[in-house]
C-alpha positions in Angstrom: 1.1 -55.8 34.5 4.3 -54.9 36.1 5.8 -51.2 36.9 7.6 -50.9 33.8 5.3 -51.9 30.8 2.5 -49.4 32.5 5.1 -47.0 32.6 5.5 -47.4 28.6 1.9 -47.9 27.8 1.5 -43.9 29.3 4.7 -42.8 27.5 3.1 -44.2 24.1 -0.9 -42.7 25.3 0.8 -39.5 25.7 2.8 -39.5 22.4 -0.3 -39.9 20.0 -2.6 -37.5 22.0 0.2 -34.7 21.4 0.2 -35.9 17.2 -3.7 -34.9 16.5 -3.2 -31.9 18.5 -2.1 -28.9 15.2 1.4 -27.8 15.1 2.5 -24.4 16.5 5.7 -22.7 16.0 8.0 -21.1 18.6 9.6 -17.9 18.9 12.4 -17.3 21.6 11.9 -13.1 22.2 14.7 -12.3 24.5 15.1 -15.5 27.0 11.5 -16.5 26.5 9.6 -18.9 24.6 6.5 -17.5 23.0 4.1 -19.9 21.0 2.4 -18.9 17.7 -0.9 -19.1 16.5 -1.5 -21.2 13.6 -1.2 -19.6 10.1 -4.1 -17.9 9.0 -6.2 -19.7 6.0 -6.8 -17.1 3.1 -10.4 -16.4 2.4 -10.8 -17.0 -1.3 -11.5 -13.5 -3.3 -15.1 -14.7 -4.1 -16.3 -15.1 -1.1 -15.0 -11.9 0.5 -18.3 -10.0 -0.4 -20.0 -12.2 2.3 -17.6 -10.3 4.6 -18.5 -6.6 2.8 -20.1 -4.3 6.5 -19.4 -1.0 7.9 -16.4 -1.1 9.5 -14.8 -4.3 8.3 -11.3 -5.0 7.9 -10.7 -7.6 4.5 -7.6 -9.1 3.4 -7.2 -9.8 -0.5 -4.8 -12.9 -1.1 -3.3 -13.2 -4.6 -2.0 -16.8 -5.2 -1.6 -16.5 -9.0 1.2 -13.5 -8.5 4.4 -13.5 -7.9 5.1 -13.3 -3.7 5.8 -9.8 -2.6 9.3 -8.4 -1.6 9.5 -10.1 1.8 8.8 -13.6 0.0 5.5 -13.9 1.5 1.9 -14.7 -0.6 1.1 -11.6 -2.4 -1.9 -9.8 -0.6 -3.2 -6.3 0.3 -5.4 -5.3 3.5 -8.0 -3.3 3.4 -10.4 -1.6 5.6 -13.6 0.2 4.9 -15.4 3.4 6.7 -17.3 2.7 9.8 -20.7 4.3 8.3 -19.8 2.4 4.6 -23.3 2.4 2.6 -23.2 0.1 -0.8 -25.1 3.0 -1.8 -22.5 6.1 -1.2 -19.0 6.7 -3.2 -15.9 6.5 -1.5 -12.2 7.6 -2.2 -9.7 4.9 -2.3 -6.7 5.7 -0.3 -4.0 3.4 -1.3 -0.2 3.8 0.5 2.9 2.6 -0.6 5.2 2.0 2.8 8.7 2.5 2.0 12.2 0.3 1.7 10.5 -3.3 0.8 7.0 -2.0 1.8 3.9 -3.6 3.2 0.6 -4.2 2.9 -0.4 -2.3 6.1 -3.0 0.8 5.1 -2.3 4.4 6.2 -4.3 7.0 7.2 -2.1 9.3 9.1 -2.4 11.7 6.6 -5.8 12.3 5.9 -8.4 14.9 6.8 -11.6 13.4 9.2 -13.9 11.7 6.6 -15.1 8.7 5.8 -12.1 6.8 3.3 -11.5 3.2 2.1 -7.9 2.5 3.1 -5.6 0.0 1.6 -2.3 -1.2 1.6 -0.4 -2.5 -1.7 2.9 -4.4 -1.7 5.8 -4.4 -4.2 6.5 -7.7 -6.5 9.9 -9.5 -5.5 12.3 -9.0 -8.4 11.1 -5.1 -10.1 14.1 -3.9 -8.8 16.6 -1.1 -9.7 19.5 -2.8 -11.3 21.9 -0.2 -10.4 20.6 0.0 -6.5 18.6 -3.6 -5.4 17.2 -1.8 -2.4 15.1 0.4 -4.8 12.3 -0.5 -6.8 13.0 -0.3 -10.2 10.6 -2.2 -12.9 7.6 -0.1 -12.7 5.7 -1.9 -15.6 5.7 -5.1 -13.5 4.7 -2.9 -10.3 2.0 -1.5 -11.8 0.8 -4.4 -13.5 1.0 -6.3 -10.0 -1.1 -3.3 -8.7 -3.5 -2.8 -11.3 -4.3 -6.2 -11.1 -5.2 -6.2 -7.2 -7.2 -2.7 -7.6 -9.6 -4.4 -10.2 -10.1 -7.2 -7.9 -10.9 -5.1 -4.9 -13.7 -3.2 -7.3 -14.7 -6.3 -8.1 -15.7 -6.7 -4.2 -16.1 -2.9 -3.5 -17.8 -1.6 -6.7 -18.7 1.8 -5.3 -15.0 3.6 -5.4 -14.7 7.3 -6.6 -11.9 7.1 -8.2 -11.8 10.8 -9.1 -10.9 11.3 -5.8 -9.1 8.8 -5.3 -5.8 8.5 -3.8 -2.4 7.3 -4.0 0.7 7.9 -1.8 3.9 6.6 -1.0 7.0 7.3 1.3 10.4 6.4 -0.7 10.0 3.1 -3.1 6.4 4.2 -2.6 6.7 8.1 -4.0 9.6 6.6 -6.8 6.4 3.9 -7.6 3.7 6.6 -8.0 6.4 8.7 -10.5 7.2 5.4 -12.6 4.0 4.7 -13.0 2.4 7.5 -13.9 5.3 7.8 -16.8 4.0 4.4 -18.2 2.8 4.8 -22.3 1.0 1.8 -22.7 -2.5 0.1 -21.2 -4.6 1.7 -18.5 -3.0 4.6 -16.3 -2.8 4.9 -13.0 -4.4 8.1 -13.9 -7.7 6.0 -14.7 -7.7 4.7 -10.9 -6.3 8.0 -9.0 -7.0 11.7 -8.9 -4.9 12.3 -6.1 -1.2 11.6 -5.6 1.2 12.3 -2.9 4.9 11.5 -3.2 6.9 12.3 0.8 10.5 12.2 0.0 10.5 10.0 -3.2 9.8 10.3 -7.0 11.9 12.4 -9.0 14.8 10.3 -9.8 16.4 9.6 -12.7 15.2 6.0 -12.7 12.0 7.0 -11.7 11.5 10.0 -14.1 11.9 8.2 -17.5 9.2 9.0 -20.1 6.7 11.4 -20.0 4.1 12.3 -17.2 0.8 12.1 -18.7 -2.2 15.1 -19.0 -2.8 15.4 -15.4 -5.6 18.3 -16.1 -8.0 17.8 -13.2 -6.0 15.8 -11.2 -4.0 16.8 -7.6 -0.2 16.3 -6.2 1.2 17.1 -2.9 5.1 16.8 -2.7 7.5 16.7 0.0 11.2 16.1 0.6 13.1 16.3 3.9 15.4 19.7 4.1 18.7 17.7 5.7 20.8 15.3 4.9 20.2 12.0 3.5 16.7 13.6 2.0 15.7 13.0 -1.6 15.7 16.5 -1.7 17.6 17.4 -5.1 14.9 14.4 -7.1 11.6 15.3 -5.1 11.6 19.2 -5.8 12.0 19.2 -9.0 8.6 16.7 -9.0 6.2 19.8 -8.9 7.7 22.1 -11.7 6.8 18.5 -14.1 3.8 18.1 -12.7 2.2 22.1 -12.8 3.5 21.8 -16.3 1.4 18.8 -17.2 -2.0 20.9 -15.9 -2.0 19.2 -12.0 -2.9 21.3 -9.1 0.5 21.4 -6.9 1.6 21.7 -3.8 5.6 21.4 -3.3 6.5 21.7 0.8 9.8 21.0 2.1 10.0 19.6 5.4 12.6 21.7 7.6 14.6 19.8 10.0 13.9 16.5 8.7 16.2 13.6 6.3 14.5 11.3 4.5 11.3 10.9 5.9 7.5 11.1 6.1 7.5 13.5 9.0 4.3 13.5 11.2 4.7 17.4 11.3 4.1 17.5 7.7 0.8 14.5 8.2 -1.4 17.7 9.2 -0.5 19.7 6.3 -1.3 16.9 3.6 -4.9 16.6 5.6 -5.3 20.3 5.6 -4.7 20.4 1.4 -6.5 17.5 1.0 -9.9 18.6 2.8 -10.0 22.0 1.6 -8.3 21.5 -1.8 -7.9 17.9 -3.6 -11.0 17.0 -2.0 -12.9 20.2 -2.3 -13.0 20.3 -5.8 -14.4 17.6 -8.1 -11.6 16.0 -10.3 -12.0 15.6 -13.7 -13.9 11.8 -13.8 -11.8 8.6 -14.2 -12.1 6.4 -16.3 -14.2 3.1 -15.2 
């Protein structure tokens, strides 16, 4: 065999050891080539109560609805309490990020105590007509939503939902107001005893139709104080809600625009633990 047909034969050898060895993708971060992991493979719903522990971190993936805002497979993470006992109740704490939001739970908020966190996206395509950067169709956000909280109790049966909890910065607080105005089907009321709106609800948009009885239930709202807040929507929020029978709490957050301060993240924990939390909520509907 001469020089240059062994010299092909390792060229061809090398070429089909490389094509059974799985594709990666490459990311160039600032001059340097970074290689990806393969893309995770969703764990079907039904088998995610093999995963149920104390502790564990689960991700719900939704294939039969629409992808969320960023285009990606419609799915929520979730994250139970380190001492989680099939046998105890636990608050649902569900967040609403801002902008296009996430799926990425929050707990910056919330007092020391034992919570189940999760993070719900928004459905590409509810937007605002009049501002595509806002979410707008809140019948198809809440239907999106309601649809992934009754498959997370399917997994994690043992939620108190009376003391539940929903909140959301921006899109997430002008979510929680739209839905809550919804007249037909179940309420988010049925699911949450708790909501928290920082620097969003209150809108014109998000304030059509009626808030329902909210006797029994809790609200925490804040607005930045400067510039660029949603100050002049978000204040008038807990005038509509006292009226409507809910325990209030209306803070404005000095110094800051339109955000979810971390100054005001001790004052929400404080209310909740020794208000919201405190006292039983009038029982939700199962």
């Amino acid at each position: 065999m001469n020089l240059a047909r062994l010299f092909l034969l390792l060229i061809i050898s090398g070429a089909l050891i490389a094509a059974d060895k799985p594709a990666t993708k490459t990311i160039a971060t600032k001059g340097e080539e970074k290689t990806a992991a393969p893309a995770e493979k969703p764990i079907p719903r039904t088998e995610l109560k093999a995963l149920v522990a104390p502790g564990a971190s689960m991700k719900f993936h939704f294939p039969e609805l629409t992808v969320d805002r960023h285009g990606a497979l419609a799915a929520c993470n979730l994250k139970l309490p380190a001492e989680y006992e099939t046998t105890k109740k636990y608050p649902l704490v569900v967040w609403l990020g801002g902008g296009d939001g996430g799926n990425t739970p929050s707990k910056s908020f919330l007092p020391a105590g034992e919570f189940i966190l999760a993070g719900l996206p928004y459905p590409k395509g509810a937007n605002n007509p009049a501002q595509a950067n806002m979410v707008g169709d809140y019948a198809k956000v809440w239907t999106y939503h309601r649809f992934m909280l009754d498959e997370i109790a399917k997994v994690i049966p043992n939620i108190d939902k009376s003391r539940s909890i929903i909140a959301g910065f921006s899109n997430g607080g002008h979510s929680i107001d739209g839905m809550l105005r919804l007249s037909s089907g179940p309420k988010l009321t049925d699911y949450f005893g708790i909501f928290i709106f920082a620097d969003g609800g209150g809108t014109a948009y998000t304030s059509k139709g009626n808030l329902p009885d909210l006797k029994g239930k809790f609200a925490y709202a804040c607005w930045g104080g400067e510039k660029g807040s949603n100050k002049p929507a978000t204040s008038q929020l807990p005038k509509a809600l006292k009226a409507k029978g809910a325990t209030v709490v209306g803070s404005e957050m000095v110094g800051v625009g339109h955000s979810f301060d971390a100054s005001e993240h001790p004052k929400v924990a404080e209310w909740l633990e020794k208000v919201a939390l405190a006292t039983p909520a009038t029982p939700a509907k199962k």
